[in-house]
C-alpha positions as CSV (number, residue, x, y, z in Angstrom):
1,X,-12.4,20.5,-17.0
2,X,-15.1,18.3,-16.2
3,X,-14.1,14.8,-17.5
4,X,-16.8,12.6,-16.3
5,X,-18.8,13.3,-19.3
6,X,-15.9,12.0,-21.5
7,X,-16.0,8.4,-19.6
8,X,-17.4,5.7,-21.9
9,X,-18.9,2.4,-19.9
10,X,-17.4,-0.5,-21.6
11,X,-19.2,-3.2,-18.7
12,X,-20.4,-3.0,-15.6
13,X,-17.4,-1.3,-13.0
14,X,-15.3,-0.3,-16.1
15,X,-15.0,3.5,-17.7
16,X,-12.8,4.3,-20.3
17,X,-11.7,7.5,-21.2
18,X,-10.5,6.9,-25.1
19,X,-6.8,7.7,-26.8
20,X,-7.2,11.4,-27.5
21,X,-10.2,12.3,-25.8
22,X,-7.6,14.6,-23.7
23,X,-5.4,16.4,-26.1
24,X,-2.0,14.5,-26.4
25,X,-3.1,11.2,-24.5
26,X,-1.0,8.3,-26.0
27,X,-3.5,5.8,-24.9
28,X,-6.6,5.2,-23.0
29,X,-7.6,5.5,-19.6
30,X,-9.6,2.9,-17.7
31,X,-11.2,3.3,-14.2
32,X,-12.7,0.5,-12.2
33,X,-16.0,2.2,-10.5
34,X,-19.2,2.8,-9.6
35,X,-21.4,5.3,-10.4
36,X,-21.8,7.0,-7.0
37,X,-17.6,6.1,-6.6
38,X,-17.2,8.3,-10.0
39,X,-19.4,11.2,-8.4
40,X,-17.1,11.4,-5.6
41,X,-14.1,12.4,-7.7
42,X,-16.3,14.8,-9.7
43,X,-14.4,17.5,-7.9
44,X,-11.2,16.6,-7.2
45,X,-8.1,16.7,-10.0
46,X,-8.2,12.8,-10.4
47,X,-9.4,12.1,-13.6
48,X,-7.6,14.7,-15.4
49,X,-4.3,13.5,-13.3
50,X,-4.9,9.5,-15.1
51,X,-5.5,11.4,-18.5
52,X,-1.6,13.2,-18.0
53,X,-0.4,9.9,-16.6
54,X,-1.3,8.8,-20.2
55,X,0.2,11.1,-21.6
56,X,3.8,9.7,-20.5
57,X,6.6,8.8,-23.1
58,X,6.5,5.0,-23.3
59,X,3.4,4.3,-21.6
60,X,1.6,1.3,-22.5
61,X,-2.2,1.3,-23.0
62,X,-4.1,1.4,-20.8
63,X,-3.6,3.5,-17.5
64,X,-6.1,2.6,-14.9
65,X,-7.3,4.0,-11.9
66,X,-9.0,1.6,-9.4
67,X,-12.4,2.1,-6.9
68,X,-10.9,3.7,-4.5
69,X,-8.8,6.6,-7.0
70,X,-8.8,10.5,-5.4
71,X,-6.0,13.3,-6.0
72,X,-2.4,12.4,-5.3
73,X,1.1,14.2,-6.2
74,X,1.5,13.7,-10.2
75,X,-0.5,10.2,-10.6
76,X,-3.9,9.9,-8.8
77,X,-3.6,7.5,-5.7
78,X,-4.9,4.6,-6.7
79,X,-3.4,4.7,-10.6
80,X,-1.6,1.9,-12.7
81,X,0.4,2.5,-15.4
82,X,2.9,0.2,-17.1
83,X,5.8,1.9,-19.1
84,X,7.9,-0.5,-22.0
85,X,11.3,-1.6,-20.2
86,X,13.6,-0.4,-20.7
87,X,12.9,2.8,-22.9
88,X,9.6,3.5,-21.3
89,X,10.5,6.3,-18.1
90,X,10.3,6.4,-14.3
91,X,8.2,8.8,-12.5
92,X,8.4,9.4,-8.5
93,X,5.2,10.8,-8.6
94,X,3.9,7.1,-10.2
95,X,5.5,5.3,-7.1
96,X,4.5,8.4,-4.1
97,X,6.8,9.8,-1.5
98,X,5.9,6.8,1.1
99,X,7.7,4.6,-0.6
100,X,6.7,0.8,-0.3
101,X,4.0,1.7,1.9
102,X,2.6,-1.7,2.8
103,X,0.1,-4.0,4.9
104,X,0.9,-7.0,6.3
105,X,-1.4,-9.2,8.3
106,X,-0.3,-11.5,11.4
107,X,-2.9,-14.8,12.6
108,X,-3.3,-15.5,15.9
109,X,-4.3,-19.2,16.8
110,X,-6.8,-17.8,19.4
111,X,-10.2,-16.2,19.0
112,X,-11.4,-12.2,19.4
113,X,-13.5,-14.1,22.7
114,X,-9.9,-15.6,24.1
115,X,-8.4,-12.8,24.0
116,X,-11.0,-10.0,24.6
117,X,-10.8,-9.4,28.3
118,X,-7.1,-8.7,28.2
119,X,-7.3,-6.5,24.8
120,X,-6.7,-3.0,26.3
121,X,-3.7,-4.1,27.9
122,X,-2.0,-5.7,24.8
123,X,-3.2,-2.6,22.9
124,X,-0.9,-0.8,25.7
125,X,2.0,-2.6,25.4
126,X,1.8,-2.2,21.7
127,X,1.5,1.1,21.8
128,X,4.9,1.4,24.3
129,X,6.9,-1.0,21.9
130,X,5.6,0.4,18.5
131,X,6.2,4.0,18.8
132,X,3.8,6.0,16.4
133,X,3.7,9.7,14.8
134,X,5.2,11.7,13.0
135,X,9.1,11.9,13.1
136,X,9.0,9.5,16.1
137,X,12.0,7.4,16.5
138,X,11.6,3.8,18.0
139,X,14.3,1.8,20.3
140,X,16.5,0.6,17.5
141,X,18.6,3.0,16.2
142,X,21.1,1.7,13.4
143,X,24.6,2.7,12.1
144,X,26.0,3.5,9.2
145,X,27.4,-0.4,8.2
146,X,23.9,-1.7,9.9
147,X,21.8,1.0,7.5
148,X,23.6,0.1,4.6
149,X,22.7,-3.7,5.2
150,X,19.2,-2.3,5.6
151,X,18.9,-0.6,2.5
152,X,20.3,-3.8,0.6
153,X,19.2,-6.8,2.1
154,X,15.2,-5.4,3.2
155,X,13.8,-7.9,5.8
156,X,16.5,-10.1,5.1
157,X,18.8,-8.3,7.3
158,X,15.9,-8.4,10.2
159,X,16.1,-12.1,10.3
160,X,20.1,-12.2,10.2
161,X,19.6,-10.2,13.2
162,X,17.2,-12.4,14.6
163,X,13.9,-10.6,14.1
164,X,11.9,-12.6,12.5
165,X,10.8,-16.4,11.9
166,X,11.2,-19.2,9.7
167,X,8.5,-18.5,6.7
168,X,8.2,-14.8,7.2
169,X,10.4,-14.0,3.6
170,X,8.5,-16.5,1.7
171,X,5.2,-15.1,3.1
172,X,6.4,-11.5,2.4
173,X,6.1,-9.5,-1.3
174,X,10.0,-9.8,-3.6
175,X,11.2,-11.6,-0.2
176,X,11.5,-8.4,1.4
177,X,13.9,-7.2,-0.7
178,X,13.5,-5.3,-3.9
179,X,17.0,-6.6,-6.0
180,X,19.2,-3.8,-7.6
181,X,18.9,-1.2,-4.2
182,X,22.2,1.0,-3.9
183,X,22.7,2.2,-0.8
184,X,25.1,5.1,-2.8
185,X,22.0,7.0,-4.3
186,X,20.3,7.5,-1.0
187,X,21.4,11.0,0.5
188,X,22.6,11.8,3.7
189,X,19.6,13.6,4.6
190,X,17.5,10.8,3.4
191,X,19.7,8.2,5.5
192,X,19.6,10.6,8.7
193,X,16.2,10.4,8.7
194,X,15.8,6.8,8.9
195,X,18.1,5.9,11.3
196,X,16.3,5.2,14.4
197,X,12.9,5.0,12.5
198,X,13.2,1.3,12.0
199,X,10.3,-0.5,13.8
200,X,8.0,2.6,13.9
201,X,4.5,3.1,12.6
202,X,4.5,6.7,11.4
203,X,1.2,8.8,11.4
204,X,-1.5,9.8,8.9
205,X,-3.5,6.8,7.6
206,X,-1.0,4.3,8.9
207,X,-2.2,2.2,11.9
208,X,-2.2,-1.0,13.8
209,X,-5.3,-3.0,14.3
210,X,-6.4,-5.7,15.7
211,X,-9.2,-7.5,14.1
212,X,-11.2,-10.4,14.6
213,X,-12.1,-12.4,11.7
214,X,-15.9,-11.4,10.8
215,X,-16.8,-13.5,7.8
216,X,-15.6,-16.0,6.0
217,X,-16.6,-16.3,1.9
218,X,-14.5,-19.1,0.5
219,X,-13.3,-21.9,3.5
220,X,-10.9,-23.4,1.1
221,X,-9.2,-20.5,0.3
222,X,-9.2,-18.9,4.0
223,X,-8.1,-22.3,5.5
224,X,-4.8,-22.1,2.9
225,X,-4.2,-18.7,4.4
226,X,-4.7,-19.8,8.1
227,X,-7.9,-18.0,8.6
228,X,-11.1,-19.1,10.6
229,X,-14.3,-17.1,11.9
230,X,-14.0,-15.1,15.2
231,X,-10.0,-15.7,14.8
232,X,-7.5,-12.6,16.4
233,X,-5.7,-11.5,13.6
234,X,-3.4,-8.0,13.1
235,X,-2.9,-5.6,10.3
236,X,-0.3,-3.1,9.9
237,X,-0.1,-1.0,7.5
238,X,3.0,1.7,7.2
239,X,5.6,2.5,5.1
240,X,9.5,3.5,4.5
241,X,8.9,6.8,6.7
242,X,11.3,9.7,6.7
243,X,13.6,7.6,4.6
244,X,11.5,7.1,1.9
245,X,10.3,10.2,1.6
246,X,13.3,11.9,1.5
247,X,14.1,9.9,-1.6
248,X,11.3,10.9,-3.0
249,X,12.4,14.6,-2.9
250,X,15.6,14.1,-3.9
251,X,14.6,12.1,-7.1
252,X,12.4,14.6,-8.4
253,X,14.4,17.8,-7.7
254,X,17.1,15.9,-10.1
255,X,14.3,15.4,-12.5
256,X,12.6,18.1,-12.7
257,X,15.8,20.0,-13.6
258,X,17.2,17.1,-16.0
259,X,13.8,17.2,-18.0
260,X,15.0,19.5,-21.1
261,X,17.6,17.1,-21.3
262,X,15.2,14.4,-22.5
263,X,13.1,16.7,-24.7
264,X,9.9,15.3,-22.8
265,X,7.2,18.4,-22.7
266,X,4.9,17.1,-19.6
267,X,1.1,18.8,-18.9
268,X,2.0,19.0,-15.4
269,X,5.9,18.9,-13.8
270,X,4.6,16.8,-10.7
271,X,5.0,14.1,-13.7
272,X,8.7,14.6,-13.4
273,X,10.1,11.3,-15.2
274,X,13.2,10.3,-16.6
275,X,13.8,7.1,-19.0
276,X,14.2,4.1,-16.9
277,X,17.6,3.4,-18.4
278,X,18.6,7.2,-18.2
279,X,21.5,7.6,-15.7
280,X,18.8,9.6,-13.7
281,X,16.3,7.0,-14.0
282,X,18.7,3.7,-12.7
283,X,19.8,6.0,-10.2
284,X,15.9,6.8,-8.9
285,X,15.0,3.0,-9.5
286,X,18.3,1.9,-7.1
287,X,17.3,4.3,-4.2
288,X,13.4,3.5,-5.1
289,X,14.6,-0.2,-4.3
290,X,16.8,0.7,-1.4
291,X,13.6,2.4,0.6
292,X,11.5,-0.6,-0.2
293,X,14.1,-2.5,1.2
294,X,14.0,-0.3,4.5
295,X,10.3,-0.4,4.8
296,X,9.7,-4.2,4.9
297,X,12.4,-4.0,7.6
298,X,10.2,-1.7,9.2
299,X,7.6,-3.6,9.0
300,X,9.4,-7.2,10.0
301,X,10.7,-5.1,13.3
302,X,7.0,-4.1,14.3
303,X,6.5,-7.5,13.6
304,X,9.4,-8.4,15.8
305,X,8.1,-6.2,18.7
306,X,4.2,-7.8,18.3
307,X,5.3,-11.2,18.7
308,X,7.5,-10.1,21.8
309,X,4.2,-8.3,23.5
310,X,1.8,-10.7,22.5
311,X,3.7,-13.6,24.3
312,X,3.7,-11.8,27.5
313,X,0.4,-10.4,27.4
314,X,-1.3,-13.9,26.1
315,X,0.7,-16.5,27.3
316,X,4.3,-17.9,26.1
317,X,4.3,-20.3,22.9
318,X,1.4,-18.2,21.3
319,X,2.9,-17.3,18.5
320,X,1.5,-15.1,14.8
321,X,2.0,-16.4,12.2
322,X,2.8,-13.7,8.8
323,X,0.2,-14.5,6.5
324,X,1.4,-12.1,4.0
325,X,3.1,-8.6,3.8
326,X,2.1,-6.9,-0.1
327,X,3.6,-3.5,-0.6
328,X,2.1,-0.4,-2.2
329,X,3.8,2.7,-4.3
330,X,6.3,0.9,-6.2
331,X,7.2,0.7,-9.3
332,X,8.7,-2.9,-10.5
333,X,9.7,-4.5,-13.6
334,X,7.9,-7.4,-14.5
335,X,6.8,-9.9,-17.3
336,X,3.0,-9.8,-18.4
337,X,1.1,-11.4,-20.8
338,X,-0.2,-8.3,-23.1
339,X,-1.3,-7.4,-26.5
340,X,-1.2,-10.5,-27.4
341,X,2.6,-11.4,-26.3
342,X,4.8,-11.1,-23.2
343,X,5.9,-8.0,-22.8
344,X,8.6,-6.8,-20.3
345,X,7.2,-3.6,-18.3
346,X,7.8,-1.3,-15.6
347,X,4.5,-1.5,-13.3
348,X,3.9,2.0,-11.6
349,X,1.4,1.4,-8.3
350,X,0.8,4.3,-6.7
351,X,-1.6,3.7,-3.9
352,X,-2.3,0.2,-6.0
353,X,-1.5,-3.3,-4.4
354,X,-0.5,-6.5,-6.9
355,X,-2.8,-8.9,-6.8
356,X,-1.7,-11.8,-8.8
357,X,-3.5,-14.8,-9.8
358,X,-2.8,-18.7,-9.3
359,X,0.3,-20.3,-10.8
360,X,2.4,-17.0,-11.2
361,X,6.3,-17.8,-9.4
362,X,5.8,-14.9,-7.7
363,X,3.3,-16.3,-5.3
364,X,4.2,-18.4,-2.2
365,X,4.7,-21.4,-3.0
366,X,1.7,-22.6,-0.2
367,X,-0.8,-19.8,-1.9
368,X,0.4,-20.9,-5.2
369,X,-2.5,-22.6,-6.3
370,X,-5.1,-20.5,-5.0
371,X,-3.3,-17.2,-5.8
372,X,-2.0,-13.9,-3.9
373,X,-3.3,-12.6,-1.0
374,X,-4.3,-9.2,-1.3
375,X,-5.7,-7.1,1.7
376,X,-8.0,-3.8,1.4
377,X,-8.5,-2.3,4.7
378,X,-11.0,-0.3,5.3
379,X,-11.4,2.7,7.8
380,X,-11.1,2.1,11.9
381,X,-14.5,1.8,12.5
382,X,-15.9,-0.4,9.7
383,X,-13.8,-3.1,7.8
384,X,-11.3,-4.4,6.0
385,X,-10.7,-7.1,3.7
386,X,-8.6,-10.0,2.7
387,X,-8.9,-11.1,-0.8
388,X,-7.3,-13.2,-3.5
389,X,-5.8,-12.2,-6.9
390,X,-6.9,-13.8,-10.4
391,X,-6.1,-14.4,-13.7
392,X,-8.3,-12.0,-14.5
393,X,-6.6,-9.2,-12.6
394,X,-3.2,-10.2,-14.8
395,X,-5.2,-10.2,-18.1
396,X,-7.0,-6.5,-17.2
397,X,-4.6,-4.4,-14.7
398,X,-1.7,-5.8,-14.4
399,X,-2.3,-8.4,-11.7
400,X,-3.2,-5.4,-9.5
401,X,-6.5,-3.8,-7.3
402,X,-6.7,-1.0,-4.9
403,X,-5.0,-0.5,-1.5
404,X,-8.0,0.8,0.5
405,X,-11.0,2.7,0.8
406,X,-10.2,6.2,-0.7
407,X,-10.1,9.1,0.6
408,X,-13.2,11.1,-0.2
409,X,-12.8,14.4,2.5
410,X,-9.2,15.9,2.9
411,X,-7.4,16.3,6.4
412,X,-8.9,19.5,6.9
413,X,-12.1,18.8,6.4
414,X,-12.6,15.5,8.1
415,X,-11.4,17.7,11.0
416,X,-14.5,20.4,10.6
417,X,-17.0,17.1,10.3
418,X,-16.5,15.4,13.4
419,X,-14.1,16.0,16.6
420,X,-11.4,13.5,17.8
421,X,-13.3,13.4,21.2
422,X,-16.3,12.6,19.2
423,X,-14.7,9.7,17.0
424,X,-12.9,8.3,20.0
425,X,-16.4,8.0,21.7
426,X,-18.3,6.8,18.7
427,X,-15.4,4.0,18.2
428,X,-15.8,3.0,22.0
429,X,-19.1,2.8,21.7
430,X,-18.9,0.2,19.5
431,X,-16.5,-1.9,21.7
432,X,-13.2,-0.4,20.2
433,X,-10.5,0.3,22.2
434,X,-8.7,3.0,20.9
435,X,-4.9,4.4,21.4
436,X,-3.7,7.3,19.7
437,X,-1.5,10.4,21.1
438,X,-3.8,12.8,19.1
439,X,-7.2,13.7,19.1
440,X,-6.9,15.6,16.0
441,X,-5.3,12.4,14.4
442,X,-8.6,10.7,14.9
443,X,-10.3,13.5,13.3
444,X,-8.1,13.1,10.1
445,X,-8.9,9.6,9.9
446,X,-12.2,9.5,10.8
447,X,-14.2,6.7,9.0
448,X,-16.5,9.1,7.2
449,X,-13.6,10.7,5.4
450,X,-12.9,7.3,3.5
451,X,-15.1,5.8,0.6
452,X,-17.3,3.0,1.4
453,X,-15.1,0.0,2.0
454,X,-18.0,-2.2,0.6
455,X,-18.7,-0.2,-2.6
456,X,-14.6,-0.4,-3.1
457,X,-14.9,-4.3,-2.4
458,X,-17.9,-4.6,-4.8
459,X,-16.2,-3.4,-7.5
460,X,-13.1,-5.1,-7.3
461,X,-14.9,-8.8,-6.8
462,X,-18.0,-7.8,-9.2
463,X,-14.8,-6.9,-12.3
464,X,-13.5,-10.1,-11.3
465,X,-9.8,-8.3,-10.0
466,X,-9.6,-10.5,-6.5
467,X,-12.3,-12.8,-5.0
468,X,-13.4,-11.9,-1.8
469,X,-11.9,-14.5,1.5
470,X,-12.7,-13.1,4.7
471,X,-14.0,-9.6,6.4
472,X,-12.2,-8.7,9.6
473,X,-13.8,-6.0,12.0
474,X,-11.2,-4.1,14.2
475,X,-11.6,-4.7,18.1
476,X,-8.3,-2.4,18.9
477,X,-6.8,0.9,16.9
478,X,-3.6,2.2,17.5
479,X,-2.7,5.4,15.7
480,X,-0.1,8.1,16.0
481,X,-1.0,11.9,15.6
């Protein structure tokens, strides 16, 4: 069914898809877009994925799906949707099987022209230390007693083990580490597979980039993040790996077949929920928390392992400094100001980043007053963004905007558009040095199977979500198959 017609424009960038236009919707749908970024999900199962998602036993109104929304498992990747705590449920599809996929974003103190010359061979070395693709283990492979600190303590544990710096927690989402993780509800299966994934990039969309910064918009705002024109910077962006999705699978088998129990009648069983303070439900939100707690590890070792090769490749004492790390697919209970009153919810991001405004606790105490840095990258070969959450973004969504671009072409077709030999060249071309095992990997991620970066970033600053601070260009890509 062809839901597009259905969509009612309240404002510029905003749709809303009203209670009941969808048999058995409990509330509305809202969608941040553009008219040509609607067209693009005319075919795909997005829409009709937010109207179930508002279909969901405790949901609070609205749902929203942000610019860069396309076809997921259960919830459309890029969809928000808040659930009352404690009654309200859980759904794994509402979170995704990557769980706490995240970027995080490193600043040099020297500029793209310092270290151009000697680019290629720190893209090398990362490459050797930062082992990427799919299944691929790193150097650091953990025990049982070590995992379990993992799974607990997040980052935390990194910097006990001396991977990490002074300010890297503070400057990192929840600290690094998601409270009420048990180590218990993880599986074996889940726990083999991360066991000597720790420091390791992954494949698909996730990457390491380094980018220069581009533009600047607001000085005041990029100088209390550390950011100047031409400066090196670096952007990861990866996830919880085998581990998390592992949990993932586990949590929804176990829901899927406790669902009569709860007398919940779903439109589509990828919605496979549970009430959050079910016994099924505390255990999914305790090995949720323990996979987020693994994946900022992850990402404070690749950290770990950037800092070590940038030193020797740029000179010793050059340090980067984390400017933020702000995780995606999650769900996390928090306090928001709603209807009217503060309500306590349970925020479902899946393929959505928070983005909260000034003066929230939450924020970094140095960022406090200008508000959470949020970043939006963009494909390989075009852009990506850092921005700055509002009070706007808390009174609309949730304190929350997109993660990226969008996909707009699937695996398989990005692959028929344009060789790997052919991206490779085209990204060359325009000065890009490029490192990836997989030719067909670059196919995938080709920049013409993504949604316009700037269309996405239009929206989210024209709806007043985050404020635009600076636009980085990639100068290096390393990818894994």
């Amino acid at each position: 069914m062809d839901l597009l017609p259905l969509l009612k424009k309240i404002k510029p960038h905003l749709y809303e898809l009203p209670q009941g236009s969808v048999p058995g919707m409990r509330v509305s749908a809202r969608v941040y877009a553009s008219p040509d970024l609607l067209e693009a999900v005319r075919n795909d199962r997005s829409l009709q994925q937010l109207a179930n998602v508002a279909m969901l036993p405790g949901v609070v109104d609205p749902v929203i799906a942000m610019p860069d929304m396309h076809e997921g498992y259960g919830f459309p990747i890029g969809g928000v949707a808040a659930t009352a705590w404690p009654h309200g449920v859980i759904s794994p599809g509402g979170v995704g099987y990557d769980i706490n996929c995240g970027v995080r974003l490193l600043a040099s103190d020297l500029t793209h022209e310092e270290i151009s010359s000697r680019l290629p061979e720190f893209a090398d070395a990362a490459m050797r230390s930062v082992p990427a693709g799919v299944g691929r283990g790193g150097s650091l492979t953990v025990g049982p007693q070590a995992l379990e600190a993992v799974l607990r303590h997040g980052a935390g544990w990194c910097l006990a083990q001396g991977y990490g710096e002074d300010g890297d927690l503070e400057r990192t989402e929840e600290g690094g580490c998601l409270s009420g993780a048990d180590p218990a509800t993880v599986s074996d299966r889940a726990r083999a597979r991360g066991r000597d994934q720790l420091g390791t990039l992954g494949s698909g969309n996730h990457f390491l980039e380094v980018q220069r910064v581009e533009k600047v918009f607001d000085e005041d705002t990029a100088k209390a993040f550390g950011l100047f024109p031409d400066q090196a910077v670096i952007m990861v962006h990866c996830g919880s790996r085998g581990l998390g999705h592992q949990v993932c699978t586990d949590h929804v088998r176990t829901m899927l077949r406790d669902l009569p129990h709860y007398g919940f009648t779903l439109p589509d069983p990828e919605l496979a929920c549970a009430p959050a303070d079910s016994p099924a439900g505390s255990r999914y939100l305790a090995a949720m928390a323990a996979a987020a707690n693994f994946a900022w590890a992850n990402r404070q070792i690749i950290t770990h392992r950037l800092r070590e090769q940038w030193e020797a490749v740029f000179g010793a004492g050059r340090k980067l400094r984390l400017v933020y790390d702000v995780c995606h697919n999650v769900a996390k209970r928090e306090r928001h100001e709603w209807h009217g009153g503060e309500m306590e919810l349970l925020v479902h991001r899946k393929g959505a980043t928070r983005a909260f405004g000034p003066g929230r606790p939450e924020v970094p105490t140095e960022y406090r007053a200008v508000g959470q840095p949020v970043f939006i990258p963009g494909t390989m070969g075009t852009a990506s963004y850092v921005l700055c959450g509002t009070a706007m973004a808390m009174r609309q969504t949730y304190g929350t905007v997109c993660h990226g671009a969008g996909r707009q072409l699937s695996r398989h077709a990005a692959q028929r558009a344009e060789s790997g030999p052919a991206v490779r060249r085209r990204l060359e071309s325009q000065g890009i040095v490029v490192r990836c095992h997989s030719d067909l990997g670059l196919a995938e991620e080709a920049p013409a199977a993504y949604k316009s970066i700037e269309a996405v970033v239009e929206v989210v600053a024209d709806a007043g979500l985050a404020t635009r601070v600076a636009r980085l260009k990639p100068t290096a890509v390393i990818k894994g198959e």
